[in-house]
C-alpha positions as CSV (number, residue, x, y, z in Angstrom):
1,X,9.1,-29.8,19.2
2,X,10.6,-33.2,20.6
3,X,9.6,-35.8,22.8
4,X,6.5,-38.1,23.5
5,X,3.6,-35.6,24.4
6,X,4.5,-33.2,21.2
7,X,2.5,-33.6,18.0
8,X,4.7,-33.8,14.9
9,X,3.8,-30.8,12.7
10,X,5.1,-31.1,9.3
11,X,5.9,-28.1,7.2
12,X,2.7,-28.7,4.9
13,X,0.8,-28.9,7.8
14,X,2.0,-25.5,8.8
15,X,1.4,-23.8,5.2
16,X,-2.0,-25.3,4.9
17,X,-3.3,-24.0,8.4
18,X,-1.6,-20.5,6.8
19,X,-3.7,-21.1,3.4
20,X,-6.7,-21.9,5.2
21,X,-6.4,-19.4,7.7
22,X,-6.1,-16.3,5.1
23,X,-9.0,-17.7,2.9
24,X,-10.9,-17.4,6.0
25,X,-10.1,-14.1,6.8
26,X,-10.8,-12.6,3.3
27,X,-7.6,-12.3,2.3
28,X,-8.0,-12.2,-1.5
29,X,-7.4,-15.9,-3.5
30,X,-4.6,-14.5,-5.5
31,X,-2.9,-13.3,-2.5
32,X,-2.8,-16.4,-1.3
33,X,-1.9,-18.3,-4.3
34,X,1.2,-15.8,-4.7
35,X,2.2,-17.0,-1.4
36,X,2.3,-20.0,-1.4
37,X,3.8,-20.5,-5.0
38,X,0.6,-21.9,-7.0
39,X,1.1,-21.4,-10.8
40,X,-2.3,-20.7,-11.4
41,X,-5.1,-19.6,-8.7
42,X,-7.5,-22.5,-9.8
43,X,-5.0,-25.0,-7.4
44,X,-5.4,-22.9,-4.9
45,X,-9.3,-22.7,-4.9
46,X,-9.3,-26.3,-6.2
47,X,-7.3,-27.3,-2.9
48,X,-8.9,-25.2,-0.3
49,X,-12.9,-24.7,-1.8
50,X,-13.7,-25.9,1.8
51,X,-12.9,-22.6,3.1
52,X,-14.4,-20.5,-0.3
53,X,-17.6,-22.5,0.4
54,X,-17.9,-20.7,4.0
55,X,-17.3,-17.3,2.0
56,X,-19.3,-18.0,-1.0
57,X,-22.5,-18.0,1.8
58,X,-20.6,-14.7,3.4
59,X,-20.7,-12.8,0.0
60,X,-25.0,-14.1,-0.4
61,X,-25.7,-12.5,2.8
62,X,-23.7,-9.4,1.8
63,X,-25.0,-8.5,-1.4
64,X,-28.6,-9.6,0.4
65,X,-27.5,-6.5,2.8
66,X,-26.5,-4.8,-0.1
67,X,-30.0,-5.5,-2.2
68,X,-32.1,-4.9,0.5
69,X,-30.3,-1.5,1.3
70,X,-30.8,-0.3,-2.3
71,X,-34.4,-1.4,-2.6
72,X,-35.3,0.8,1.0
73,X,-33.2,3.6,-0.8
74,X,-35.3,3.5,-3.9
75,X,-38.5,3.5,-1.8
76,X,-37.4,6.4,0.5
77,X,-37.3,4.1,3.5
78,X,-35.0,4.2,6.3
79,X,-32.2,1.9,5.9
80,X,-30.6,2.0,9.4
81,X,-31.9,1.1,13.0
82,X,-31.6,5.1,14.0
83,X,-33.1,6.6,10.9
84,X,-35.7,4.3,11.8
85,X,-36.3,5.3,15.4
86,X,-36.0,8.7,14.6
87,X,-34.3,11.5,16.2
């Protein structure tokens, strides 16, 4: 892209967005580390925790969901909307 109303992107630009992006999306941290060439996954989280911040409050809710589904299990409750409406 050339000329006075294109932003320069530079090619770290490019492979953060990609890093970031991935993170976001779940893709696993090793995954991501393989691509882009990180020695050790601890760069890669060290580098992009901003993103693994937004998941680490993705994975409480989950295992919340998770909790809570085992605990209405164990009690014999339902533990979706139409088992609770019933038939």
């Amino acid at each position: 892209m050339t000329g006075p109303d294109s932003a320069r992107v530079r090619f770290h630009d490019l492979r953060n967005s990609a890093a970031t992006l991935l993170l976001g999306l779940g893709i696993h941290p090793k995954i991501v580390s393989e691509m882009l060439g990180h020695s050790q996954i601890g760069i890669t989280l060290d580098l992009y925790s901003h993103v693994t911040a937004t998941m680490q409050q993705e994975a409480v809710q989950a295992f919340g969901g998770c909790l809570a589904v085992k605990l209405a299990v164990r009690k014999g409750l339902p533990t979706t909307k139409t088992q609770a409406q019933g038939p």
